[in-house]
C-alpha positions, -999 to +999 in steps of 0.1 A: +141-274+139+161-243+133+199-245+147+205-220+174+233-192+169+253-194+198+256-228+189+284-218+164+311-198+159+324-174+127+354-155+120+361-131+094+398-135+083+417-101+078+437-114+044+435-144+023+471-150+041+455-150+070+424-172+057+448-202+043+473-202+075+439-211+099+427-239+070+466-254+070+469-251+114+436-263+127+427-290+100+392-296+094+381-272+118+369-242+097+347-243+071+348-213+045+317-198+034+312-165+012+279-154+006+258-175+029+229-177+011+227-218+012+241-218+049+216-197+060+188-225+044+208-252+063+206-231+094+173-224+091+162-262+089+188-274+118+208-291+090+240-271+096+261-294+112+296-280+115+299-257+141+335-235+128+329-206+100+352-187+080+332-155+065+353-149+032+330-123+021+348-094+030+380-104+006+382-076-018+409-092-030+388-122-041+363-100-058+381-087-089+373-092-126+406-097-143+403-091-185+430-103-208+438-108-237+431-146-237+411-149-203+390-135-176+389-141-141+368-135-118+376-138-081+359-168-062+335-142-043+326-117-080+288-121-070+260-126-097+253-091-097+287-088-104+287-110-132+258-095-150+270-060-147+309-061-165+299-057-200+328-081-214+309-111-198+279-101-210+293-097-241+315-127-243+301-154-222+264-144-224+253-176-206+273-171-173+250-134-172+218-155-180+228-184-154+235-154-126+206-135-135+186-167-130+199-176-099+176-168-070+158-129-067+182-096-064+188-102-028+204-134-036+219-122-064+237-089-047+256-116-018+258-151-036+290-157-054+306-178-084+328-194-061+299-201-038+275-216-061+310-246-074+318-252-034+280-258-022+287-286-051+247-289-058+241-308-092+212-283-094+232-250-095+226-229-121+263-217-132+278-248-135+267-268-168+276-225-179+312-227-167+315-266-182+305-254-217+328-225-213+361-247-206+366-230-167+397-234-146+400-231-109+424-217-093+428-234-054+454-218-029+465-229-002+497-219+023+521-241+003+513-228-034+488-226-061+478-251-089+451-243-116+429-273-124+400-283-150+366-276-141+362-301-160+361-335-135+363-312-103+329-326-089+339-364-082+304-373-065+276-359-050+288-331-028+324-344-031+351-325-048+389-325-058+398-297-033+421-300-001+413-293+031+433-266+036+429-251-001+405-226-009+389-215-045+399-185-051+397-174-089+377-192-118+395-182-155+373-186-190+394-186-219+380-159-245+374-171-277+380-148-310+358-170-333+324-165-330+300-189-310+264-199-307+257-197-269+229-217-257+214-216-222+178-232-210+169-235-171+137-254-166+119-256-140+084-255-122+078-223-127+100-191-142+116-171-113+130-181-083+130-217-089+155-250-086+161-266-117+146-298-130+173-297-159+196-271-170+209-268-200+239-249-215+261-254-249+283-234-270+287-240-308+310-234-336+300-244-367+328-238-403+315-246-436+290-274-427+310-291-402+308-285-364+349-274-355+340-268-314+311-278-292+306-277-253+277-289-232+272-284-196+238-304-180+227-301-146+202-317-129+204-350-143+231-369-120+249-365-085+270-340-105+272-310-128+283-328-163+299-323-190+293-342-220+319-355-236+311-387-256+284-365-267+306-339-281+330-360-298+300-377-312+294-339-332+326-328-334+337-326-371+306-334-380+278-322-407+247-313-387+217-334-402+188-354-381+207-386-390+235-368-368+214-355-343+197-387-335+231-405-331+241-376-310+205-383-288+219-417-280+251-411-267+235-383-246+210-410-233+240-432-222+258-401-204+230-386-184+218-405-153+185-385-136+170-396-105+136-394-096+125-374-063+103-343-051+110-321-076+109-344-110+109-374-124+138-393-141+120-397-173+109-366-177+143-351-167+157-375-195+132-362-220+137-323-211+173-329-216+170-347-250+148-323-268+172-293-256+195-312-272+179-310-305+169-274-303+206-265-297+212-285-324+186-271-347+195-243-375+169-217-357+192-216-324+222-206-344 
């Protein structure tokens, strides 16, 4: 049943300032949102059960993309068009551009956000297992300060996430990289455009001499939250690639993932997508 608009009420915040001071005096009464784009879904099914918006979209201030010489970041609301269109990320950090270009149709790519797609916290978003394998950091303000935090552990359970109530996301930072990387991004799902994932896929890869010096890798799809795989990667790191190493590497990934099965997919075949993307990352013909 769809949920009834003058059943709720949204206001647009003149400043960031101004955005933080209502989160920090009515606690827990407003509930940011940027883009829409999964609100309007909830709405639409009578699933939307807070009743108190904030529309952040209009931030400009939120919507920058910041190159240094050691980072970029992009403000919490940079949308996916965004994202596909500044020629340093598509340059550098090819995967994020893939993930955002992947991400719904044009319509959903000209109003969804970065920011948006951490804070709806779906395990089955498509730039997260991207932002994993690229190291991210957060930035979340709040009236009192800011603090920078790991992506990295920032999902603590289905839908649940290290954030305060009266913080907001407001920037995402990638560390650049001056070595060159393999960058390795797969989305799989029932069909090609405009679809959820079943198991997504994204790694980066450095390889000197024979041995593997730096390796990433972002999964979603496969548990309550985006992952990152660490036993994984410490089972490659320093590492010659050979199929005695890959195979070892298969079953520490077993023991990290944890799929589920329900409508859209099955838990062993989530497992078994998972595990031979694993090996083509790991394969010569993907580097």
């Amino acid at each position: 049943m769809r949920g009834s608009i003058p059943n709720y009420e949204i206001i647009t915040p003149k400043s960031l300032a101004e955005a933080l001071s209502l989160l920090v005096n009515e606690p827990q009464k407003w509930k940011p949102f940027a883009g829409g784009t999964d609100l309007m879904v909830m709405l639409e099914a009578g699933k939307l059960s807070h009743r108190n918006y904030l529309n952040l979209l209009p931030l400009q201030e939120l919507r920058q993309i910041d190159v240094q010489e050691k980072h970029v970041t992009l403000g919490a609301l940079t949308t996916y068009t965004d994202v596909q269109r500044n020629p340093v990320l598509v340059d550098e950090f090819p995967m994020l551009c893939q993930a955002a270009s992947e991400t719904g149709g044009l319509a959903i790519q000209n109003r969804g956000t970065i920011g948006g797609n951490i804070m709806n916290a779906s395990p089955a978003a498509d730039s997260p297992p991207a932002l994993l394998a690229y190291d991210a950091e957060l930035e979340l303000s709040a009236s009192r300060g800011v603090r920078w935090i790991s992506y990295n552990g920032f999902h603590t359970g289905y839908k649940q996430m290290g954030i305060r109530d009266d913080e907001l996301l407001t920037r995402i930072r990638l560390p650049r990289s001056a070595a060159p990387l393999v960058h390795y991004y797969r989305k799989v799902g029932t069909r090609k455009a405009q679809a959820i994932s079943k198991v997504c896929f994204a790694g980066v890869l450095r390889v000197e001499g024979n041995a593997i010096e730096e390796v990433r890798i972002g999964l979603g799809s496969v548990g309550p939250v985006p992952l990152r795989c660490a036993r994984t990667e410490d089972a490659l790191r320093g590492q010659t690639i050979s199929d005695d190493l890959i195979e070892e590497a298969i079953k520490e990934f077993s023991a990290e993932v944890s799929p589920i099965d329900d409508i859209r997919s099955t838990r062993n075949y989530r497992l078994r997508v998972a595990q031979n993307l694993l090996i083509d990352f790991l394969t010569p013909k993907s580097q």
